[in-house]
C-alpha positions, 0 to 999 in steps of 0.5 A, spaced: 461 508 499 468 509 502 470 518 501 477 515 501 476 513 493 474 518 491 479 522 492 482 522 486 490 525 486 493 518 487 490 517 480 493 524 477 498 521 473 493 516 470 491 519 464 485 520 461 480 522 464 476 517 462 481 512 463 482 514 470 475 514 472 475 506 470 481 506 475 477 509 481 471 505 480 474 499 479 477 500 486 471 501 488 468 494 486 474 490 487 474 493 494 467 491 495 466 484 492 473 482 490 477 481 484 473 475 481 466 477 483 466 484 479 465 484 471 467 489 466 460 491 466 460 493 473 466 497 473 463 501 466 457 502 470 460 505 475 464 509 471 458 511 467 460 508 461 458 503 456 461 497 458 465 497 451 467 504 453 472 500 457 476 496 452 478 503 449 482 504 455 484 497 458 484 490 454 482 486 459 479 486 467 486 484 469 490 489 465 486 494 470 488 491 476 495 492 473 493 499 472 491 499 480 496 494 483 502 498 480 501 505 482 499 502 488 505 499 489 509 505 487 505 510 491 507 507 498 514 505 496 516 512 495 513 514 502 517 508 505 523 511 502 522 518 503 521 517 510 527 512 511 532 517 508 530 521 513 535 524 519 536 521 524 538 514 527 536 506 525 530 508 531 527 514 528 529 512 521 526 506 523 519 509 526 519 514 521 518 509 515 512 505 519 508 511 521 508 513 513 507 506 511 500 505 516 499 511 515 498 511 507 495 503 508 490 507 513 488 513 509 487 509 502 485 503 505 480 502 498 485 501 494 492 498 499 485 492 500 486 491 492 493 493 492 495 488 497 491 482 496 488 482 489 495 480 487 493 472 485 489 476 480 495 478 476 496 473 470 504 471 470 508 476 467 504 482 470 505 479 477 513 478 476 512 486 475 509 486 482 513 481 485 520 486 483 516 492 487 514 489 493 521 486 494 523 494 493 519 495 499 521 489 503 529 492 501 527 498 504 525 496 511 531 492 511 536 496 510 534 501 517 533 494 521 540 492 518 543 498 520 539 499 527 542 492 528 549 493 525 550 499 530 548 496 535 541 499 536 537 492 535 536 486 538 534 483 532 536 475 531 533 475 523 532 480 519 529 477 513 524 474 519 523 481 521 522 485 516 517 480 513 513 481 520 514 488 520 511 489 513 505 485 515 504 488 520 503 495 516 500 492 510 493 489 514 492 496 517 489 495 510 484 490 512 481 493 518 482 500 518 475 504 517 475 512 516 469 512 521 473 507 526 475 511 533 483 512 531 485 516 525 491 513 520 496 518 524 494 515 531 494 508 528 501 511 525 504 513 532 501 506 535 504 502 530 511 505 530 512 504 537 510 497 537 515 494 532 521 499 535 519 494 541 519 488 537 526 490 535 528 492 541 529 499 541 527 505 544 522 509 543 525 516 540 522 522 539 
């Protein structure tokens, strides 16, 4: 079991206890099987609850992905943002905004894995929730290319293009990213943001 999901402090404001403890192993089983593999029962389980226990909390198995995908979601755009107010320039904004980004798909790579690709999970009205957030996310990163651009800083001949592959790039740390892997989420970081100041034709500062 990965010791990422049991860090429990990004769940805090998931209250109660027993509701939190339903989040943390839902991501647990949706990371490990996938969405549509998992059951309500093997959630309960793992939590140590009856599997009835669960709909006290959550009406359905959805309504729990919702739960996880949101504060996901929220959690690492307050991230991209903090670090994109920074000081600095459009390059050390820039650099800033992806080292923080990777670095929080590296370190909670159980649940960015459910976060990121769960999403077609979502029933419609619960995915629009999301789809707004997202583009919070992908406002965020573009402002700072479209600065950089603007000031003259970047080469960069399609923002939207950029921006999209950009984020792409940070999100699939996600994918691959193990805690036992040879690189730490700060290395993983520091490489990251040096490769997409490249891409958009900047140098490397600071």
């Amino acid at each position: 079991m990965s010791t990422e999901v049991e860090q429990t402090e990004q769940w805090a404001g998931v209250t109660p206890d027993a509701a939190r403890r339903l989040v943390i192993a839902a991501v647990q089983a949706f990371a490990e099987r996938g969405y549509h593999a998992t059951t309500t029962r093997d959630i309960a389980g793992r939590a140590g609850m009856s599997p009835a226990a669960l709909y006290i909390h959550y009406r359905t198995k959805e309504e729990l992905l919702f739960q996880i995908s949101s504060v996901g979601h929220q959690l690492s755009l307050a991230t991209l943002r903090e670090a994109a107010a920074g000081e600095g320039g459009p390059a050390e904004r820039l650099a800033a905004a992806v080292r923080s980004f990777v670095r929080w798909h590296a370190q909670h790579h159980t649940t960015a894995r459910v976060v990121q690709y769960e999403l077609g999970a979502l029933g419609p009205e619960h995915y629009a929730e999301i789809r707004a957030l997202r583009r919070e996310v992908d406002g965020a990163m573009r402002s700072i290319i479209q600065d950089g651009v603007a000031a003259g800083d970047f080469d960069v001949p399609d923002v939207p293009g950029t921006t999209l592959a950009v984020l792409s790039l940070c999100i699939d740390v996600a994918r691959w990213f193990k805690a036992e892997g040879r690189r730490t989420p700060d290395e993983v970081g520091d490489l990251y943001a040096d490769l997409v100041l490249r891409m958009v034709g900047a140098v490397r500062q600071g």
